[in-house]
Backbone atoms as SQL, in Angstrom:
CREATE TABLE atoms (id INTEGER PRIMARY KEY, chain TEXT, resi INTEGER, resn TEXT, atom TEXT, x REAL, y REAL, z REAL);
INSERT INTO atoms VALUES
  (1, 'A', 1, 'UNK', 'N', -23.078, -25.707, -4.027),
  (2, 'A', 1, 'UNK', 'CA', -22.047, -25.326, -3.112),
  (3, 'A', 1, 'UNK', 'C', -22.656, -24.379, -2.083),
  (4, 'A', 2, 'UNK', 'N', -22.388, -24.735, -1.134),
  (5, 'A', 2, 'UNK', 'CA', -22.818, -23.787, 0.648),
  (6, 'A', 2, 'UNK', 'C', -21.537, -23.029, 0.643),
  (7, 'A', 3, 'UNK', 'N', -22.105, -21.826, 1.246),
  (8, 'A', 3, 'UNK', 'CA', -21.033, -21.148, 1.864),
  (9, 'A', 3, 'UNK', 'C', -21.367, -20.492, 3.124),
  (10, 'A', 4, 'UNK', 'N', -20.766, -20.796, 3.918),
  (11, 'A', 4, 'UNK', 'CA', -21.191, -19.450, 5.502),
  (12, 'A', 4, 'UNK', 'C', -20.967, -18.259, 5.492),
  (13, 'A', 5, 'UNK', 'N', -21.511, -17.264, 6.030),
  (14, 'A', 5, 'UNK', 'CA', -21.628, -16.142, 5.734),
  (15, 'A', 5, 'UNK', 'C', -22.029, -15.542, 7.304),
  (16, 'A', 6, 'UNK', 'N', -20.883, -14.704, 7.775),
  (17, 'A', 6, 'UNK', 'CA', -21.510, -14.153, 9.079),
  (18, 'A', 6, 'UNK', 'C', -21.441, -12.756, 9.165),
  (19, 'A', 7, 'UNK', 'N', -20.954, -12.009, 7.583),
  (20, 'A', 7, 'UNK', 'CA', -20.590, -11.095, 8.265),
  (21, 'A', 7, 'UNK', 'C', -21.840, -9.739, 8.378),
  (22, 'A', 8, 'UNK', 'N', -22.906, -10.159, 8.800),
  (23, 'A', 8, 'UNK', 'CA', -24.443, -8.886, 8.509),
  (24, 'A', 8, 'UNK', 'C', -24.281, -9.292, 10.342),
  (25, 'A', 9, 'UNK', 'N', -23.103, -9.936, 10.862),
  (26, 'A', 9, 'UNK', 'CA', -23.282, -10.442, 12.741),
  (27, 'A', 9, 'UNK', 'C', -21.976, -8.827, 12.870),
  (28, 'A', 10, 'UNK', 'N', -21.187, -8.549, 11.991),
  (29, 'A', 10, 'UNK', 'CA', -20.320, -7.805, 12.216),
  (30, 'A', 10, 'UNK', 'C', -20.650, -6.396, 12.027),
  (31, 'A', 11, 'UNK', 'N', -20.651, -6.224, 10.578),
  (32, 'A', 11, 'UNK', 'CA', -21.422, -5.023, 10.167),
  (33, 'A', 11, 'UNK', 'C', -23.062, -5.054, 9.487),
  (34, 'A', 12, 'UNK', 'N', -23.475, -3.403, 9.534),
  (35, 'A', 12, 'UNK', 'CA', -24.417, -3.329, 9.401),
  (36, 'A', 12, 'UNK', 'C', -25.168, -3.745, 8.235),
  (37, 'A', 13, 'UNK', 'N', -26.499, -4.450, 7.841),
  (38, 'A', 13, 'UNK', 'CA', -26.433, -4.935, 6.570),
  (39, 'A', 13, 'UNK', 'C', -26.599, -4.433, 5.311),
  (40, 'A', 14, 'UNK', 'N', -25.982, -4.784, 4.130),
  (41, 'A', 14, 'UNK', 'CA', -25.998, -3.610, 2.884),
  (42, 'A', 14, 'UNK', 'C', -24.386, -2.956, 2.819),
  (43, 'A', 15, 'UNK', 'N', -23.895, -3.426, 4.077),
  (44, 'A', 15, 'UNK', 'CA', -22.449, -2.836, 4.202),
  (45, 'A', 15, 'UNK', 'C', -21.514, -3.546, 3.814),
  (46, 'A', 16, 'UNK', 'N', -20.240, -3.272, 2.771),
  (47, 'A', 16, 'UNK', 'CA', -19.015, -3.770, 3.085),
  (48, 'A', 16, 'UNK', 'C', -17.628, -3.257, 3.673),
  (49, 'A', 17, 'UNK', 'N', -16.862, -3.684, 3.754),
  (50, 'A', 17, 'UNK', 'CA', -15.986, -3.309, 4.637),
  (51, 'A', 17, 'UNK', 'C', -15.742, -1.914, 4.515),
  (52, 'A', 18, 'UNK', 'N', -15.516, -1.104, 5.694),
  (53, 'A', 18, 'UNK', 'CA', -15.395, 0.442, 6.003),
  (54, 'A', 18, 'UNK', 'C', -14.071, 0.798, 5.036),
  (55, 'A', 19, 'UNK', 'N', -14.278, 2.050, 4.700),
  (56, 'A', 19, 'UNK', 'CA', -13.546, 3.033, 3.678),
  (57, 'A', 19, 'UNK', 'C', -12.169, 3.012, 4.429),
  (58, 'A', 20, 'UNK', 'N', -11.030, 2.923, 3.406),
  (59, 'A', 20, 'UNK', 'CA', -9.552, 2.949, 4.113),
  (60, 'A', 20, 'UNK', 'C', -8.584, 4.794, 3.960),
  (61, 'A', 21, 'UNK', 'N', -8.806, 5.269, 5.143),
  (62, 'A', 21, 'UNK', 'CA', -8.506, 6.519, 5.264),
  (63, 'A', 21, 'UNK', 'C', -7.593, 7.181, 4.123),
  (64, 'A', 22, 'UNK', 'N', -7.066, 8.030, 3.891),
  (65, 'A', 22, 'UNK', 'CA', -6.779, 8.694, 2.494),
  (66, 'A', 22, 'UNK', 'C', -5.017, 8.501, 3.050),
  (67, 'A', 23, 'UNK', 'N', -4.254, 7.781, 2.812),
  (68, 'A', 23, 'UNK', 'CA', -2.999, 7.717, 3.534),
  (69, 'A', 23, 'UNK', 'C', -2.299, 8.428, 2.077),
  (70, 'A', 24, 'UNK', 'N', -1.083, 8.937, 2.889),
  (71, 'A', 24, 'UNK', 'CA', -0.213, 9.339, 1.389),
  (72, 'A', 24, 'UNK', 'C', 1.096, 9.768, 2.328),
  (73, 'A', 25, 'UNK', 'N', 2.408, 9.736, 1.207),
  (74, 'A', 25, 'UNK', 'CA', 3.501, 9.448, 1.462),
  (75, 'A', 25, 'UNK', 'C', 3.924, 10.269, 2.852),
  (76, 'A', 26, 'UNK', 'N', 3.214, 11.094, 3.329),
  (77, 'A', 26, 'UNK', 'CA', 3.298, 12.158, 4.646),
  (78, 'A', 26, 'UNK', 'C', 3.058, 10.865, 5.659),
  (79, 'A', 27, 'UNK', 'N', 2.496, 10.028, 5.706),
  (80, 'A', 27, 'UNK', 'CA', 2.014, 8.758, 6.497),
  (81, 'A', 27, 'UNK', 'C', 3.602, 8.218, 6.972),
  (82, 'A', 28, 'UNK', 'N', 4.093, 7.992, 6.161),
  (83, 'A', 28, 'UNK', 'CA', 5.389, 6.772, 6.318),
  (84, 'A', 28, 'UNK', 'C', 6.261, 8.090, 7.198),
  (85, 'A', 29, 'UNK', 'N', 6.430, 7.275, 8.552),
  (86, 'A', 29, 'UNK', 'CA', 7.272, 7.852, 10.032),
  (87, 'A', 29, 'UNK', 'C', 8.787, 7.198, 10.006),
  (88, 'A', 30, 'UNK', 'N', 8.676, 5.917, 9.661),
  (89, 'A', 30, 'UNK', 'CA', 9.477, 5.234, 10.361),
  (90, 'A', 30, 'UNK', 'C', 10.421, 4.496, 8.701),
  (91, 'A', 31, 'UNK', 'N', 11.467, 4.160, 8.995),
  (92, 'A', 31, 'UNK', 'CA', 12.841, 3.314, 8.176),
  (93, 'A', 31, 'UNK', 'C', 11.935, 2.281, 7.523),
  (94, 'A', 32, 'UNK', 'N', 11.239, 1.268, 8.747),
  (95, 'A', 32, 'UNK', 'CA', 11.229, 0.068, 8.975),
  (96, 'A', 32, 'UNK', 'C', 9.714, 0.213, 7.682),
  (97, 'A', 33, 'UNK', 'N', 8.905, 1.036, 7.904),
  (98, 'A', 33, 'UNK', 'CA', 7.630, 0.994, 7.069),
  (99, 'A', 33, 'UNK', 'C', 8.215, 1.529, 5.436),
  (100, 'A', 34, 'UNK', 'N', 8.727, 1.941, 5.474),
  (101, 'A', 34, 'UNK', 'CA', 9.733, 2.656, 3.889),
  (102, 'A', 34, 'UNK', 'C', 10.152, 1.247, 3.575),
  (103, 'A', 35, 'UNK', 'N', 10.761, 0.402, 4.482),
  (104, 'A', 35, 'UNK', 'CA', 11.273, -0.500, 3.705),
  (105, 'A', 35, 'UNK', 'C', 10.193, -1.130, 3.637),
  (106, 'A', 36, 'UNK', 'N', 9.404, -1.414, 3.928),
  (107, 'A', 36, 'UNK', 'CA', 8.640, -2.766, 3.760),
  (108, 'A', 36, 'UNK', 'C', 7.450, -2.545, 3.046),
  (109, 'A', 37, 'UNK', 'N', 7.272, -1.104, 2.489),
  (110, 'A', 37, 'UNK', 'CA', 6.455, -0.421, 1.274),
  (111, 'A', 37, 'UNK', 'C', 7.170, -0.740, 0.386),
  (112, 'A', 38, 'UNK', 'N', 8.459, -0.574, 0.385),
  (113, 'A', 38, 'UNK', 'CA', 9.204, -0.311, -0.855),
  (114, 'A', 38, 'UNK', 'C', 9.514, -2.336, -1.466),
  (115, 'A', 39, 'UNK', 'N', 9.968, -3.292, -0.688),
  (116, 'A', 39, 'UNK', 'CA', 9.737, -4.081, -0.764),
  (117, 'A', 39, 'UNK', 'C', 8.678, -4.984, -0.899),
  (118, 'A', 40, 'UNK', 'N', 7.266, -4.594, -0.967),
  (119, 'A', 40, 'UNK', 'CA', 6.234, -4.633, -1.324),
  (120, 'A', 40, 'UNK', 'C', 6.119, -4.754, -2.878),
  (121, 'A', 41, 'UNK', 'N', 6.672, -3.013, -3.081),
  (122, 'A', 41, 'UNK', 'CA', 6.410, -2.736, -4.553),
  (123, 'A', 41, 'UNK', 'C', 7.411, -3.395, -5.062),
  (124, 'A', 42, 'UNK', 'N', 8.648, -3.663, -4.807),
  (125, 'A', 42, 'UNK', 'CA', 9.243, -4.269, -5.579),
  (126, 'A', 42, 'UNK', 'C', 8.993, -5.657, -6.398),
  (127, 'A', 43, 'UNK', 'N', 8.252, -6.801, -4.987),
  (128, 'A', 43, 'UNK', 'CA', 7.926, -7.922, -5.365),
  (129, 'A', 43, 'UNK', 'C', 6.703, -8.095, -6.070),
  (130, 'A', 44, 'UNK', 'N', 5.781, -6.995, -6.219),
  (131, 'A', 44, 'UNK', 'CA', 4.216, -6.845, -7.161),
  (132, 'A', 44, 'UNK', 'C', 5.614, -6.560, -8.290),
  (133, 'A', 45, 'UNK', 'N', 6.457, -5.532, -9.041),
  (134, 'A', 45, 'UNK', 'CA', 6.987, -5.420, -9.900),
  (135, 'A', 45, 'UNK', 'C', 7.295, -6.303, -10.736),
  (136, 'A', 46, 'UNK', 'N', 7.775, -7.525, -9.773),
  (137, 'A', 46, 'UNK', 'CA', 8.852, -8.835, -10.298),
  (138, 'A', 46, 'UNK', 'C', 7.707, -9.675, -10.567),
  (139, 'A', 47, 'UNK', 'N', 6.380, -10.247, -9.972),
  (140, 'A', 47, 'UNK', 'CA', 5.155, -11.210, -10.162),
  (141, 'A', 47, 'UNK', 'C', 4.528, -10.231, -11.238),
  (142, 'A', 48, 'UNK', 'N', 4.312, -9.338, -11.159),
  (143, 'A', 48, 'UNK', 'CA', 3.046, -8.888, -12.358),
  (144, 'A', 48, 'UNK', 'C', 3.789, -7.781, -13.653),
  (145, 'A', 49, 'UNK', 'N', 4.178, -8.012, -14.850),
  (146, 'A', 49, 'UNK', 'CA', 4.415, -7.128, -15.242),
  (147, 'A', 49, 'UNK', 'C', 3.792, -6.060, -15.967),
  (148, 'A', 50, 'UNK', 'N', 2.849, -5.988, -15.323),
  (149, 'A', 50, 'UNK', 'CA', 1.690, -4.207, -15.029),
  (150, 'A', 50, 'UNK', 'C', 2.119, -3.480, -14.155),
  (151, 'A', 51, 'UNK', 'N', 2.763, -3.911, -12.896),
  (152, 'A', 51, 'UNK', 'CA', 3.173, -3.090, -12.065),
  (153, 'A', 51, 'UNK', 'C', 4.539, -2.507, -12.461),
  (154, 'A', 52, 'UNK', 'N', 4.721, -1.056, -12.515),
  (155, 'A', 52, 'UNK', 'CA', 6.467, -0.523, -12.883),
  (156, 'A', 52, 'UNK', 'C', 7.346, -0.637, -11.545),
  (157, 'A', 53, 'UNK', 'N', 8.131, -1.223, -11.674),
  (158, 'A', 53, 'UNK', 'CA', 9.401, -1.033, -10.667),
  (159, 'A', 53, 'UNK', 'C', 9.514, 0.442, -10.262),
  (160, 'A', 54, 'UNK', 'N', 10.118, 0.651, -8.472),
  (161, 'A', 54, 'UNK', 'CA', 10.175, 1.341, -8.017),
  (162, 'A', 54, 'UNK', 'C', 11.440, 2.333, -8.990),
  (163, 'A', 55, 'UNK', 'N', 12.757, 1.923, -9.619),
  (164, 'A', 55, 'UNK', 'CA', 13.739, 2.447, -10.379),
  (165, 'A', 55, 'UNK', 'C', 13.540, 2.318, -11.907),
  (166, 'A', 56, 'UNK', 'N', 11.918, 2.129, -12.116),
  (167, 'A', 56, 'UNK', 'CA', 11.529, 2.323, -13.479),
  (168, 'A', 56, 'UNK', 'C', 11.062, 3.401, -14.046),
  (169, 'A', 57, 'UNK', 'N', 11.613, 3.950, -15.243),
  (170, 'A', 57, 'UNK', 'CA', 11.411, 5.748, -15.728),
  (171, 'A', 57, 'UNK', 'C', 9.537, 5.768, -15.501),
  (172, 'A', 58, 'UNK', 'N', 9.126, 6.987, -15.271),
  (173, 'A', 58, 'UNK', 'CA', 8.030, 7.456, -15.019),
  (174, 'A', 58, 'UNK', 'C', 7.524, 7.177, -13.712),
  (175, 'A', 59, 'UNK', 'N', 7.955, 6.361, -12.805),
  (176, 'A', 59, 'UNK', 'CA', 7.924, 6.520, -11.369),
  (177, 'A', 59, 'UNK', 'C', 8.312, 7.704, -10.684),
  (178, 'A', 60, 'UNK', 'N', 8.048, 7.806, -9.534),
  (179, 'A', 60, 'UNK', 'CA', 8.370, 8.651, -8.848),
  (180, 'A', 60, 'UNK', 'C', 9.756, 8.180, -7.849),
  (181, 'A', 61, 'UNK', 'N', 9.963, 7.131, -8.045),
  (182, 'A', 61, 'UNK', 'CA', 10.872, 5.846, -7.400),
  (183, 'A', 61, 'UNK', 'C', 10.287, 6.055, -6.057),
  (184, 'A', 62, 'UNK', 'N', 11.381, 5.317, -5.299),
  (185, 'A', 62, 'UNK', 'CA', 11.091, 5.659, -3.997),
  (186, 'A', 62, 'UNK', 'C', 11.689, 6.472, -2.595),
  (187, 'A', 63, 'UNK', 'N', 12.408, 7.104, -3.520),
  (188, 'A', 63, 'UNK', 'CA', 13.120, 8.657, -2.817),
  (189, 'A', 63, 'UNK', 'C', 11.944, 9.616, -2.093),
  (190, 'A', 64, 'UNK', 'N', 11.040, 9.536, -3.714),
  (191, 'A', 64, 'UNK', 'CA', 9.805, 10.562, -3.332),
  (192, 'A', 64, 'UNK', 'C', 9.022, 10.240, -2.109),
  (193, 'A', 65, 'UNK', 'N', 9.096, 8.940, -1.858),
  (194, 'A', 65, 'UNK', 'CA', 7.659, 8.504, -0.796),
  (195, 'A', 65, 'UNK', 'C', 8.747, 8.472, 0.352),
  (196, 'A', 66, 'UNK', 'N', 9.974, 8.133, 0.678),
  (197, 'A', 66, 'UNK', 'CA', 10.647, 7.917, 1.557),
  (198, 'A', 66, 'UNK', 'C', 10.340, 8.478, 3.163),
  (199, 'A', 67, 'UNK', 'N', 10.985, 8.030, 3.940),
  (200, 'A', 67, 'UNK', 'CA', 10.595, 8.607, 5.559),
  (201, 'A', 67, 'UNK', 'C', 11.075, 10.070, 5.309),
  (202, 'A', 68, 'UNK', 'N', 10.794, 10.480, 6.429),
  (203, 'A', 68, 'UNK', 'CA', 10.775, 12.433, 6.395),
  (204, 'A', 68, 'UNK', 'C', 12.524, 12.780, 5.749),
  (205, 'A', 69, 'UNK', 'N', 13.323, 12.015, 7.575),
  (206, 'A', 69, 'UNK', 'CA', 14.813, 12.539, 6.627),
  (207, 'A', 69, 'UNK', 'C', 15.084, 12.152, 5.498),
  (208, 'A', 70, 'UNK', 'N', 14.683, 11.313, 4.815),
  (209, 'A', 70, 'UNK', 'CA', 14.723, 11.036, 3.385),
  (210, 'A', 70, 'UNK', 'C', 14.237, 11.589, 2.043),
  (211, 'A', 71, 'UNK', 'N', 13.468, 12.521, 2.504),
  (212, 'A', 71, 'UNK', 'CA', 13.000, 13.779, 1.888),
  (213, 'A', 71, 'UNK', 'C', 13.502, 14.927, 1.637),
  (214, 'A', 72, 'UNK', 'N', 13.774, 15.018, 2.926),
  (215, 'A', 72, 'UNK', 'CA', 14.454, 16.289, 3.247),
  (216, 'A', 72, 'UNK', 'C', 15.885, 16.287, 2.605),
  (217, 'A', 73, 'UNK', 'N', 16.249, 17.955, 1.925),
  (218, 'A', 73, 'UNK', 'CA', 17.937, 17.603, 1.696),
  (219, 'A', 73, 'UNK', 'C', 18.052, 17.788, 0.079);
């Protein structure tokens, strides 16, 4: 079996893809990204059952990660 391989044309060689910045729940600005984190986790919950549901005990649910006014209060 062949396979193509271009990516030593992209990055430097010995390299794989660059480090993904340290994001954490201070990140999420907006409604629209809360939901679509939170709907994320929900559907890994329902396909894998390793993953705990967002309203499953020992979570943090998803109050904790929520957008700012959703924190706040």
């Amino acid at each position: 079996m062949g396979v193509a391989f271009y990516g030593d044309l992209f990055r430097p060689q010995g390299t794989r893809a660059g480090g993904e910045p340290p994001y954490d729940e201070g990140d999420i600005e907006m409604d629209e990204e809360f939901a679509l984190l939170m709907a994320w986790w929900a559907e890994a919950a329902r396909i894998d059952p390793t993953v705990p549901g967002p309203d499953q005990t020992g979570t943090r649910g998803g109050r904790w990660a929520g957008p700012p006014r959703a924190r706040c209060g």
